[in-house]
C-alpha positions in Angstrom: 58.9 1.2 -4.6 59.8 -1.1 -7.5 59.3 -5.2 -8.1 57.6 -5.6 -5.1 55.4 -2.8 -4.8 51.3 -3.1 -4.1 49.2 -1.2 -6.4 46.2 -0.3 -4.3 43.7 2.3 -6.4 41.1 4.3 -5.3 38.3 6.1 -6.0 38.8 9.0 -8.1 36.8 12.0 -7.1 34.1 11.3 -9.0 33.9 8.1 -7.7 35.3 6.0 -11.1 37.7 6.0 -13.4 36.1 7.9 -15.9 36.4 7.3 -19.6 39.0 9.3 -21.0 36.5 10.7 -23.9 34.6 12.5 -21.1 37.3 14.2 -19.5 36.5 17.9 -19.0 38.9 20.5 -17.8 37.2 21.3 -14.6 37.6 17.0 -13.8 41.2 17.9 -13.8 42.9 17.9 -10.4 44.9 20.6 -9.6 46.1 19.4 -6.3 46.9 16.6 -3.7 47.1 16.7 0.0 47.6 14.4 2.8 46.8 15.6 6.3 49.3 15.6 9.4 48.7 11.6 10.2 47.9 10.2 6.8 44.5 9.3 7.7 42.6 11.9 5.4 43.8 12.8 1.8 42.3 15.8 -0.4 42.4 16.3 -3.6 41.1 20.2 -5.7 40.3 20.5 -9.0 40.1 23.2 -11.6 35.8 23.0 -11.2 37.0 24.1 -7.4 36.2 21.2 -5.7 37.5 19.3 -3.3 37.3 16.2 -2.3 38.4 14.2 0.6 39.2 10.4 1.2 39.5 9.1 4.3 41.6 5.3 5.1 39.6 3.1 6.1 40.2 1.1 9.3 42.3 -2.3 9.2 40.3 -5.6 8.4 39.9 -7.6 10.9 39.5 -10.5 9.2 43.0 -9.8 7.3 45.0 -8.0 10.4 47.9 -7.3 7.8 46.0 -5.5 5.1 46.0 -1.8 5.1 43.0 0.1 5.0 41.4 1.5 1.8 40.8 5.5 1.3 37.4 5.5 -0.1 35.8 9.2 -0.3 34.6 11.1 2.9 33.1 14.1 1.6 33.1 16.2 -1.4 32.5 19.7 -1.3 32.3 22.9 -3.9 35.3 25.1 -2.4 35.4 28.1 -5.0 32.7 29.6 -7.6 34.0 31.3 -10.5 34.2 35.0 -10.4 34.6 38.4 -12.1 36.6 41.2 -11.4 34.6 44.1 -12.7 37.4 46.8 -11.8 40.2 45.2 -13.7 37.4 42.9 -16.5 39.3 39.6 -15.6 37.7 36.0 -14.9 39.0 34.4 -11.8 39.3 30.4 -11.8 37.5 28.5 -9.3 40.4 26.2 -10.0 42.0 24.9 -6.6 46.0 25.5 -6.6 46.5 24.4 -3.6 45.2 22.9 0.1 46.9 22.8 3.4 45.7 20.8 6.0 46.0 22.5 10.0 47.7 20.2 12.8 43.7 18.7 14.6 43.4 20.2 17.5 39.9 18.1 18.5 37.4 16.1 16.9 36.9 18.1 13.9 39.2 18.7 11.1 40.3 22.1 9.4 41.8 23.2 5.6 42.9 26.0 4.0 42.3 26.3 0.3 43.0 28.8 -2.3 42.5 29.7 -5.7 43.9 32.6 -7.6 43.0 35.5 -5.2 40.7 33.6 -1.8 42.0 31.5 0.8 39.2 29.9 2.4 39.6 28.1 5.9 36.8 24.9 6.2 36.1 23.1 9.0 35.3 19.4 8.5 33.1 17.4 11.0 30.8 14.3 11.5 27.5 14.1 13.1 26.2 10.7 14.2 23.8 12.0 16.8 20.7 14.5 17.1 19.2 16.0 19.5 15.1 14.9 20.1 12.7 16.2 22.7 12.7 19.7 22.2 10.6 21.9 24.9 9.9 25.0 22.5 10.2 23.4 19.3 8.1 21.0 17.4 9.6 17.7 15.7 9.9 19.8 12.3 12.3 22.1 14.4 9.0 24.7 14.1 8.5 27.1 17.0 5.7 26.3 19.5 3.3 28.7 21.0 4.7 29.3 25.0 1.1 28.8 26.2 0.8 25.4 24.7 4.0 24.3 26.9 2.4 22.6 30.1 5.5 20.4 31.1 8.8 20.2 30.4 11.0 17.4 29.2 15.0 16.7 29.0 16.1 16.5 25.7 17.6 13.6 24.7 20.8 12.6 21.8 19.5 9.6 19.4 21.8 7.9 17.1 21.8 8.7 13.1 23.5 7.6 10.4 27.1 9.7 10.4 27.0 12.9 8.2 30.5 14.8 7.6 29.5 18.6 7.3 31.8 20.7 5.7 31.4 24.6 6.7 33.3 27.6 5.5 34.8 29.3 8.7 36.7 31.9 7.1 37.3 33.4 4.1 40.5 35.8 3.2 40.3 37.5 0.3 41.3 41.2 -1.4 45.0 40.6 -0.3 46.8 39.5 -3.8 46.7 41.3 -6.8 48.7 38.4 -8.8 48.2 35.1 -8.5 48.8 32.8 -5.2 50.8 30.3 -6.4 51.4 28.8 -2.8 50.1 28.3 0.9 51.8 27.4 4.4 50.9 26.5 8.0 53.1 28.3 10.5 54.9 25.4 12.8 53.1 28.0 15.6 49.9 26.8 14.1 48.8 30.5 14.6 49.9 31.9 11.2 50.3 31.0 7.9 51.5 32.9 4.5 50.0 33.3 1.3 52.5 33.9 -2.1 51.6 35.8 -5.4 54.2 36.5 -8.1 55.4 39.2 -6.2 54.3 39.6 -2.7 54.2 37.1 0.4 52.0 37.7 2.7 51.4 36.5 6.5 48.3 36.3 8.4 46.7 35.1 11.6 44.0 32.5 11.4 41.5 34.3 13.3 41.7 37.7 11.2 40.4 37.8 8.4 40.2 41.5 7.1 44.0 42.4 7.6 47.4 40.6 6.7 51.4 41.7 6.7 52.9 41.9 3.7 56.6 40.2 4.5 58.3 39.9 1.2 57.6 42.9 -1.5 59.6 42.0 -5.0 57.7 44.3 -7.1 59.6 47.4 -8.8 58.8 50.7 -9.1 58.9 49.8 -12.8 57.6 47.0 -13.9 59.6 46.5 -17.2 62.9 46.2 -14.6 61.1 43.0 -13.6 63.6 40.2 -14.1 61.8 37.2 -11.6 59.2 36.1 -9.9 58.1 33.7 -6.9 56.9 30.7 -7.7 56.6 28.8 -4.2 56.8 29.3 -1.1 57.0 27.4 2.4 57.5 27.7 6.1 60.2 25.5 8.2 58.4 22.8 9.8 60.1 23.7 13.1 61.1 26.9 13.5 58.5 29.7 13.1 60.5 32.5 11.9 62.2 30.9 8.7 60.6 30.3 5.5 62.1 30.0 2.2 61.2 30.8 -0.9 61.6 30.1 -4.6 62.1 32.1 -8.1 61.9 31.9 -11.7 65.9 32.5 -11.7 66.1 29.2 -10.6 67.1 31.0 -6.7 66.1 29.8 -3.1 66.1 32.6 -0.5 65.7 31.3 3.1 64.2 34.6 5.3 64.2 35.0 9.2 61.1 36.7 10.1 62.9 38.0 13.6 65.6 40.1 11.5 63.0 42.4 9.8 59.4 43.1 9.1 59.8 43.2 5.4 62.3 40.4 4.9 63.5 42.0 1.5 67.0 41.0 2.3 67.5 37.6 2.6 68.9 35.8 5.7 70.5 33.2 2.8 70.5 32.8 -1.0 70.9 28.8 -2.5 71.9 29.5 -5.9 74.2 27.4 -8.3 76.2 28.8 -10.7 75.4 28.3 -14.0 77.8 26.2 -16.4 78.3 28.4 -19.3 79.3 26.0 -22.4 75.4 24.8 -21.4 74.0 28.0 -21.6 71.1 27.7 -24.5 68.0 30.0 -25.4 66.1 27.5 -23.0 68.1 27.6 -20.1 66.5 30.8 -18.1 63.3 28.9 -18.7 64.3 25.1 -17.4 65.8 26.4 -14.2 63.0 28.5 -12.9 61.9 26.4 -9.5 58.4 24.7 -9.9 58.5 23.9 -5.8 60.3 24.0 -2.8 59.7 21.6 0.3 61.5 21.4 3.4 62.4 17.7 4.3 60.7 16.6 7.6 64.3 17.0 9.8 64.0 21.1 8.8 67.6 20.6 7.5 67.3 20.1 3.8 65.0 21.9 1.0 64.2 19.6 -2.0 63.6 21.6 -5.1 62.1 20.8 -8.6 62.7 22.7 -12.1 62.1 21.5 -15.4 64.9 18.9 -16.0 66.1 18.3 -12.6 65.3 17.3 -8.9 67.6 19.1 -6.3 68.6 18.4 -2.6 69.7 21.4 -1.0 71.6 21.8 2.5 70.2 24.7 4.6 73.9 25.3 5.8 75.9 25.3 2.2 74.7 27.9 -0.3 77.0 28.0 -3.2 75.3 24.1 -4.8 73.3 21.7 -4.1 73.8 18.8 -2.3 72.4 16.0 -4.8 71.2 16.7 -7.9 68.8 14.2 -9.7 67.8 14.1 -13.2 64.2 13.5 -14.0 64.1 12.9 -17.9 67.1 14.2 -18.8 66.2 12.5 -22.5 63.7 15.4 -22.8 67.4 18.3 -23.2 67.3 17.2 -27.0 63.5 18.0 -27.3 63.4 21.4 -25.5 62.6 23.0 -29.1 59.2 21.3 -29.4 58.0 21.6 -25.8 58.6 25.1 -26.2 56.3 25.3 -28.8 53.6 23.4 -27.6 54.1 25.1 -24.1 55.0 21.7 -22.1 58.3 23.3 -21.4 56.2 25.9 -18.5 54.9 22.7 -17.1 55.1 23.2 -13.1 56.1 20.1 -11.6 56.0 19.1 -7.5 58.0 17.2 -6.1 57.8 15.4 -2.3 59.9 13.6 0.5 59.3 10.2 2.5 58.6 10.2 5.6 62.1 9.8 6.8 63.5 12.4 4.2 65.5 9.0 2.5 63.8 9.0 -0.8 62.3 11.5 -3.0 59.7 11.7 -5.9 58.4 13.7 -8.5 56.3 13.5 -11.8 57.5 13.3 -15.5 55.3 12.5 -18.6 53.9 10.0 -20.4 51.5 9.5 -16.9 54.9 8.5 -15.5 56.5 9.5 -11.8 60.4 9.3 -10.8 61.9 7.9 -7.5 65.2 8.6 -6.0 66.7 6.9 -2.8 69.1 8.9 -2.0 70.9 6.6 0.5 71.6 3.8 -2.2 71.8 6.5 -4.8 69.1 4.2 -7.1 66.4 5.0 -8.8 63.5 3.6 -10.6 60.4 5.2 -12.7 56.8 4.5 -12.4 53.8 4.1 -14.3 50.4 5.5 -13.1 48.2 4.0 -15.7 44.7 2.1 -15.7 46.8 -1.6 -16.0 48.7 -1.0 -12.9 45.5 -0.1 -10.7 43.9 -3.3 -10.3 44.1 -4.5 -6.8 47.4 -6.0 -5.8 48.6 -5.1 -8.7 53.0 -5.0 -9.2 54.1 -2.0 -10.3 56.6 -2.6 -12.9 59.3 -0.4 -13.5 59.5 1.5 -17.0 62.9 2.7 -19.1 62.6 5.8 -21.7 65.3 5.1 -24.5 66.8 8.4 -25.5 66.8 9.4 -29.3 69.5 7.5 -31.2 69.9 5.4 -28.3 69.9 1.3 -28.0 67.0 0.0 -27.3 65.8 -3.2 -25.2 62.9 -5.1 -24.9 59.7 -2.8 -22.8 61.6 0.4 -23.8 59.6 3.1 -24.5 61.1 6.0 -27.2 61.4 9.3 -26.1 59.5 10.1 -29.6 56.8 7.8 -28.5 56.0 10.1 -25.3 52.7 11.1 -24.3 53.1 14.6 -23.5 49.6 15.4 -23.1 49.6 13.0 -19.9 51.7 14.7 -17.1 52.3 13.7 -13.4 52.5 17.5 -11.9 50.8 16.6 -8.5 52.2 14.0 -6.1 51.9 13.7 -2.0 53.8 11.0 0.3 52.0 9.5 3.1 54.0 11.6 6.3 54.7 8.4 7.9 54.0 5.1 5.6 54.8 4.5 2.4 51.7 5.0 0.7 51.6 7.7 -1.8 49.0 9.8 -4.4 49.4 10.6 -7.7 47.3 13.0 -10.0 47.6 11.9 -13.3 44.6 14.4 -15.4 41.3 13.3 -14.0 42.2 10.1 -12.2 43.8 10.4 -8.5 45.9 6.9 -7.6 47.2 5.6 -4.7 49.8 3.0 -4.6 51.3 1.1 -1.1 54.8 -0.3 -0.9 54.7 -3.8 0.5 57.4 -4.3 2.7 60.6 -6.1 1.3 60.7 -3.4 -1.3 63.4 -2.3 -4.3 63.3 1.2 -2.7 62.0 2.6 0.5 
């Protein structure tokens, strides 16, 4: 994405792009999700909605253009609630929603908030059933005796309706906060992650899981980390790795234990120590983890940096990106205004070539890591008019020269944050979360970067 790139906005989830006065914290999205072929996108929120778009089909009167995603149903996924026994509030807010591989004609989700995972099916109805024998056009129950023939009920057309039902709900299984959800590649299982615990479960069962990854001491002032995301390898079903505040990757193999409290492999790199600083435990905790698409890499985000990882070399990463590297000299005042435990995401093309991840100032970063080039982006209200060029943006560090469109690193807008992005698993289309507003921007094809 860069010179030549389409800016093609949608809908936001309430429909508009909503004046910024009116923002209120539950309008905020919380996460972004395509499904397996691109042609649905949802997005949760901290009111614990969610809302799904859907692409619309290709025009045919312009063969080339790419179809819209205009919103296909919205839904209330998670109410607020209170934990009597412990006196705590728990957020409706959504942190996070996994799409399951479609198996048919309906669609299915998982979504969670602090404690619940909730699984939804999604479905359309475009006909109904008339011509009922024992029940009357208001769907009332008729008397038997009045029945004096019987007829063949017949399917009419009406106007489609997606229904969105709760199928299951699993709940009472964390007692921190789930900070992450993934599908099994057996499409059969899929784990939940708290601070401390991991836990697996079948689809189907909803009362019972197996806890597979246990990190809590006996004591809990020897704590010295926590997980912070977790994820299963898109191919094989017994690996998964996940991440910790230490800034740590553990990659686990399911067949070697139950509990996998040791570690089939640890990714960690070892720390320069003339760059040691008060700040530097907190900038290299890991915000996410993904595995790229091939199964063979793991792309990771902490504050400063994005990270490509080889699954068969442990001792350093492979590439190593830096996001806003301008922000090292301003580590002091994010601190203080809390910025600093800001949990970014990060995401892979399709073909695993380039990467992207969110920065401030409503502004993402790319990295092709073929051509070793990068550019960063803007999601902002001037670059989401139709066809709009995206053009690329340069933060001059402190002190530093500056040229024409520079923006100062002192001129930041911290309060507007890119921490939730998703790529398109095939096209280059991607989503952006930047507060309330969800964008979606499409590469055109003789692009700067893939």
């Amino acid at each position: 994405m860069g010179e030549d790139t389409d800016a093609t906005p949608t809908l936001n989830h309430r429909g508009f792009l909503p004046d910024h006065n009116y923002v209120t914290e539950a309008d905020i999205i919380s996460t972004v999700e395509f499904n397996h072929t691109g042609e649905l996108l949802a997005t949760g929120d901290k009111g614990g909605r969610v809302v799904i778009f859907q692409r619309e089909p290709e025009s045919k009167t312009e063969p080339f253009s790419q179809g819209e995603y205009n919103v296909y149903s919205t839904f209330q996924s998670h109410e607020p609630e209170f934990d009597y026994l412990k006196s705590l509030e728990i957020e409706e807010k959504i942190n996070k929603i996994r799409w399951l591989p479609q198996q048919n004609a309906a669609h299915f989700l998982l979504s969670t908030n602090d404690k619940t995972i909730k699984l939804w099916k999604v479905s359309e109805r475009d006909k109904r059933p008339e011509g009922y024998n024992l029940k009357d056009e208001e769907g009332r129950i008729k008397d038997i005796s009045t029945v004096t023939s019987l007829q063949v009920p017949v399917l009419k057309p009406m106007d489609l309706m997606v229904e969105v039902s709760p199928r299951r709900v699993f709940a009472n299984a964390h007692t921190y906060h789930v900070n992450s959800i993934s599908v099994n590649s057996d499409y059969e299982t899929y784990m939940s992650a708290d601070d401390l615990r991991i836990n697996l479960w079948h689809l189907d069962i909803t009362d019972r899981s197996f806890n597979i990854v246990d990190i809590k001491p006996v004591n809990m002032e020897d704590l010295t980390e926590v997980i912070t995301a977790a994820e299963f390898h898109p191919h094989h079903c017994n690996l998964f790795v996940y991440s910790s505040s230490k800034g740590t990757l553990r990659l686990c193999d399911m067949r070697e234990a139950a509990l996998c409290d040791k570690h089939s492999k640890l990714f960690e790199e070892p720390e320069d120590p003339s760059a040691r600083s008060f700040f530097s435990e907190i900038i290299s905790s890991v915000s996410d983890v993904k595995f790229s698409h091939s199964g063979r890499y793991l792309l990771t985000r902490d504050y400063l940096t994005a990270k490509v990882w080889d699954l068969n070399m442990e001792s350093k990463p492979l590439e190593t990106y830096q996001v806003h590297d301008y922000l090292r000299s301003k580590l002091c005042s994010l601190y203080e205004n809390d910025c600093i435990f800001d949990k970014f995401e990060c995401a892979w093309n399709g073909s695993d070539s380039v990467i992207m991840t969110g920065a401030y100032n409503n502004f993402f970063r790319m990295f092709d890591r073929n051509t070793k080039r990068d550019v960063t982006l803007e999601a902002s209200r001037e670059s989401s008019k139709p066809r709009a060029v995206l053009k690329p943006r340069r933060v001059c560090a402190a002190g530093g020269k500056r040229r024409k469109d520079d923006i100062s690193v002192d001129s930041l807008d911290f309060t507007k944050k890119i921490l939730h992005t998703a790529w398109h698993p095939t096209e280059n289309i991607i989503a952006i979360a930047a507060t309330n507003n969800l964008y979606i921007f499409q590469d055109k094809l003789n692009s700067e970067m893939h």
